[in-house]
DOGUPA-695435 format. One record per residue (C-alpha): residue number from 1; residue in three letters; y, z, x negated. Coordinates in steps of 0.25 Angstrom, whole numbers, plus 2048, in hexadecimal, padded with zeros to 3 digits. Each point is the difference from the previous one (the first is absolute). Example, Ala and Ser with C-alpha at 12.3 -4.5 7.8 and 13.67 -1.06 7.14 Angstrom:
! DOGUPA-695435
<site i="1" aa="ALA" yy="7EE" zz="81F" xx="7CF"/>
<site i="2" aa="SER" yy="80E" zz="7FE" xx="7FA"/>
END
This chain:
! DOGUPA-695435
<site i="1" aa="UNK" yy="B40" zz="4FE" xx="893"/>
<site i="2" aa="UNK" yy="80C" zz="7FA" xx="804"/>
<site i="3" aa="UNK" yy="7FE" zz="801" xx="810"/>
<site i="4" aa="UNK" yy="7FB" zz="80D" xx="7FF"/>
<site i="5" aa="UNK" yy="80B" zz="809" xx="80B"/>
<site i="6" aa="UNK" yy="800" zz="80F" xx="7FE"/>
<site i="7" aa="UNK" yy="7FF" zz="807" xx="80F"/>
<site i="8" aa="UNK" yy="7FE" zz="80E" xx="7FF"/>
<site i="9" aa="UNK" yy="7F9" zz="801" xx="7F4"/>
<site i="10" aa="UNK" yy="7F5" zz="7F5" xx="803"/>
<site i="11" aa="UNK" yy="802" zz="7F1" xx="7F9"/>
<site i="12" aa="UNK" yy="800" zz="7F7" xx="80D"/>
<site i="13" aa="UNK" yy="7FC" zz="7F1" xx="7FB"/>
<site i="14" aa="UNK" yy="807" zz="7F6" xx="808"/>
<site i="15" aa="UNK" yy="80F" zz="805" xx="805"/>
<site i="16" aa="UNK" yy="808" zz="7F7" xx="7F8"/>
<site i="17" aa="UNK" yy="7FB" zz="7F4" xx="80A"/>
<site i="18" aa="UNK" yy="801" zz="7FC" xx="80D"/>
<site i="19" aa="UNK" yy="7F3" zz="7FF" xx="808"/>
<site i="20" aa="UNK" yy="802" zz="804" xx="80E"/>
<site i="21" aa="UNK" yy="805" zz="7F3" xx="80A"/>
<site i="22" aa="UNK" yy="80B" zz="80B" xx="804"/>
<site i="23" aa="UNK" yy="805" zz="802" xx="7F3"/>
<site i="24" aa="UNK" yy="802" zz="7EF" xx="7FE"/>
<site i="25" aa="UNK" yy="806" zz="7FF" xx="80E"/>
<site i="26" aa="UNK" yy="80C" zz="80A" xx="7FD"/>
<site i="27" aa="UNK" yy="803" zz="7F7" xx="7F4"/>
<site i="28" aa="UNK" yy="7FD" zz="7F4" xx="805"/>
<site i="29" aa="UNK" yy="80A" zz="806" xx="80C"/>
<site i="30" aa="UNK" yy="80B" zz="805" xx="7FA"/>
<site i="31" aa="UNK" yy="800" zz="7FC" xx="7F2"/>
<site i="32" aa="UNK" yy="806" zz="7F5" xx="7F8"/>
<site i="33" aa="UNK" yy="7FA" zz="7F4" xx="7FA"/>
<site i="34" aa="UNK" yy="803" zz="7F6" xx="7F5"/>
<site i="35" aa="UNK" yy="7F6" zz="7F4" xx="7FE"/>
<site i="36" aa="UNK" yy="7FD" zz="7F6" xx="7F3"/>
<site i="37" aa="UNK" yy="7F6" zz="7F5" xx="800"/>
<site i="38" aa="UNK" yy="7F4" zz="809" xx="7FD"/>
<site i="39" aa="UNK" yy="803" zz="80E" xx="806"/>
<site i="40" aa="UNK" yy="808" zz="806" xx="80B"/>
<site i="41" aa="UNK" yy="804" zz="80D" xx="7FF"/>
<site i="42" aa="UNK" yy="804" zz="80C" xx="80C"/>
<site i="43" aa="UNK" yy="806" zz="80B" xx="7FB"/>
<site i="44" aa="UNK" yy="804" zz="80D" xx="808"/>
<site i="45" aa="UNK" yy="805" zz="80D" xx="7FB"/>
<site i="46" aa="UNK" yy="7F7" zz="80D" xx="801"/>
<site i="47" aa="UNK" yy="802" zz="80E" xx="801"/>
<site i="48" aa="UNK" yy="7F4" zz="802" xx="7F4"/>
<site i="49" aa="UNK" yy="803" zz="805" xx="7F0"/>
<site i="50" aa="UNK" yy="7F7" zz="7F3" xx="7FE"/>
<site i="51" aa="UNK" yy="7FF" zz="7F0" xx="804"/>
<site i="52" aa="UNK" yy="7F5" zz="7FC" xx="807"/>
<site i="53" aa="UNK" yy="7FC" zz="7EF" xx="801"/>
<site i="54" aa="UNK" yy="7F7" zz="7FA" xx="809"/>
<site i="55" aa="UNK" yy="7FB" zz="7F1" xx="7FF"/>
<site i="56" aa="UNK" yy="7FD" zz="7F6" xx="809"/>
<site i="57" aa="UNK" yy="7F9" zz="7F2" xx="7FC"/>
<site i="58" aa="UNK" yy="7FA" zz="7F8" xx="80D"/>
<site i="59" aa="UNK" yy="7F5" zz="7F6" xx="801"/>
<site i="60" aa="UNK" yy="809" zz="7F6" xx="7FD"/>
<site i="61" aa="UNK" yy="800" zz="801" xx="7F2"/>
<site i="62" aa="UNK" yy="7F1" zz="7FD" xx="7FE"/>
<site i="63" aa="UNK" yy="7F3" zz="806" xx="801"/>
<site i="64" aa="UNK" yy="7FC" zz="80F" xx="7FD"/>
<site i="65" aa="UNK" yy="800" zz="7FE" xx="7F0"/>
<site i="66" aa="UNK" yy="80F" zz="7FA" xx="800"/>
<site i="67" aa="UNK" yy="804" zz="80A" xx="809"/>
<site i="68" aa="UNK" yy="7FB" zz="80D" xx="7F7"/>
<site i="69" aa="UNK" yy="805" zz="7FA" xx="7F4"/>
<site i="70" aa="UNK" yy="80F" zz="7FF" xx="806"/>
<site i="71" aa="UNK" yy="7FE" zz="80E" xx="803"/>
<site i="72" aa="UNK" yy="7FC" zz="804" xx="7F6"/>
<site i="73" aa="UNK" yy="80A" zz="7FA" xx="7F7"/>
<site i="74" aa="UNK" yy="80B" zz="805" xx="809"/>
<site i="75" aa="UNK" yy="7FC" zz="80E" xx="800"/>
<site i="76" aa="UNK" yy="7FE" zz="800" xx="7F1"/>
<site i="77" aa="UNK" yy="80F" zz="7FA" xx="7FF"/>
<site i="78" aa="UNK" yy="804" zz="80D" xx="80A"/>
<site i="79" aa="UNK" yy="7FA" zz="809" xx="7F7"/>
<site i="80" aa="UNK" yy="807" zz="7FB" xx="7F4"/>
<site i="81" aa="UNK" yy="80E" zz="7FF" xx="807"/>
<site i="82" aa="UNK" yy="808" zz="80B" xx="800"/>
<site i="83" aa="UNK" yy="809" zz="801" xx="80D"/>
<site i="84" aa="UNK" yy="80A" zz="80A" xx="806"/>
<site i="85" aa="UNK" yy="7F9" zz="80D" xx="806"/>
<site i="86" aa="UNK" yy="801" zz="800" xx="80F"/>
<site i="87" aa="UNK" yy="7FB" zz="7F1" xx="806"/>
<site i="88" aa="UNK" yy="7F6" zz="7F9" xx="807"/>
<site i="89" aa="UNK" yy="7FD" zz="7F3" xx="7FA"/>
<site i="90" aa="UNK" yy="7F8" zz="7F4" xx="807"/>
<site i="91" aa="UNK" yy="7FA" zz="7F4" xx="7F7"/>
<site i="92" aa="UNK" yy="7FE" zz="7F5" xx="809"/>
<site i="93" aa="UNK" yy="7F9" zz="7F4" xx="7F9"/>
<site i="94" aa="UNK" yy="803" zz="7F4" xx="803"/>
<site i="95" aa="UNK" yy="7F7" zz="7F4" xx="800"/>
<site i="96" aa="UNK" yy="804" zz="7FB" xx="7EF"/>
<site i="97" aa="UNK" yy="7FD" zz="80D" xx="7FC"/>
<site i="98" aa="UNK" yy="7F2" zz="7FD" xx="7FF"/>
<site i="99" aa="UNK" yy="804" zz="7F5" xx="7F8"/>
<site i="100" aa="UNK" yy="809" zz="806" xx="7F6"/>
<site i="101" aa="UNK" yy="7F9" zz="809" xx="7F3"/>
<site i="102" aa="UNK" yy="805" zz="80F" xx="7FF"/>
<site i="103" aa="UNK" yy="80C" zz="7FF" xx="7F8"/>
<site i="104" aa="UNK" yy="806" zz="7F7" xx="80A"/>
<site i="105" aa="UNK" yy="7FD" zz="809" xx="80A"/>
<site i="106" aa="UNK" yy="805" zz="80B" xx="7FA"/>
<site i="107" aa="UNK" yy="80D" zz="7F9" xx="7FB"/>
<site i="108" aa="UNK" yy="801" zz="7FD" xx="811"/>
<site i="109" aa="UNK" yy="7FE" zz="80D" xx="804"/>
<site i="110" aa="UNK" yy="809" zz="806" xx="7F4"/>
<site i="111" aa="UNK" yy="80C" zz="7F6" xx="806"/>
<site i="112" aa="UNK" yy="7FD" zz="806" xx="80D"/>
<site i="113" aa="UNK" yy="803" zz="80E" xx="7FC"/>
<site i="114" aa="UNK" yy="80B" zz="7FE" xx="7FB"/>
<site i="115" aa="UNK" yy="806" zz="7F9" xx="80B"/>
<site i="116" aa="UNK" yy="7FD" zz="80C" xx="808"/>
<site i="117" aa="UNK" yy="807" zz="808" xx="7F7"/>
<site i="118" aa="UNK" yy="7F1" zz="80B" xx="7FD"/>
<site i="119" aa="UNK" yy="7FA" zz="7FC" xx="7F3"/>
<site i="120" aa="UNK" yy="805" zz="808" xx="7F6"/>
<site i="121" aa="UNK" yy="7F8" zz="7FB" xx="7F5"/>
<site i="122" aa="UNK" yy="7F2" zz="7FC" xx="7FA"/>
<site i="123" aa="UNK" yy="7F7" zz="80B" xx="7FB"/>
END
């Protein structure tokens, strides 16, 4: 599996994303960030072999099925992007992105990436 992390032996699911509210506020602190219509994206260099995102889409983009959609597509985007080892990367949805269909999206977050200098290329 693609976010399977080898830590002594044992496959740790999940270490290629940002879950704790300590990691998002050391990016959101001292990281950088570049915005389009859909998506606003932070990124800050780690000290990792791998790149790790985290996503945030609020209540202002609709109710609990919009929101997991967004989520999903954006997380199936991070996993077929391939970007520079070493980063932590925030996908903020904005409000059109529960409008837009997937390749927009993904067009969007692949503008992003490249702005910021990390995506190295589609897998």
């Amino acid at each position: 599996m693609s976010n399977l992390v080898e830590q002594g032996g044992v496959a740790v699911r999940g270490e290629r994303f940002l879950r704790k509210n300590s990691q998002f506020s050391v990016v959101y602190e001292g990281g950088k960030t570049w915005a389009g219509k859909e998506i606003v994206l932070k990124a800050l260099p780690n000290a990792l072999d791998f790149s790790r995102f985290g996503f945030v889409v609020s209540r202002h983009l609709g109710n609990a099925v919009v929101r997991n959609r967004v989520k999903r597509r954006l997380r199936e985007i991070a996993r077929q992007t391939q970007v520079s080892q070493g980063w932590d990367v925030i996908l903020i949805a904005r409000v059109p992105a529960a409008g837009v269909d997937y390749k927009s999206l993904e067009k969007s977050v692949s503008k992003l990436l490249l702005q910021a200098g990390i995506m190295n290329r589609r897998k």
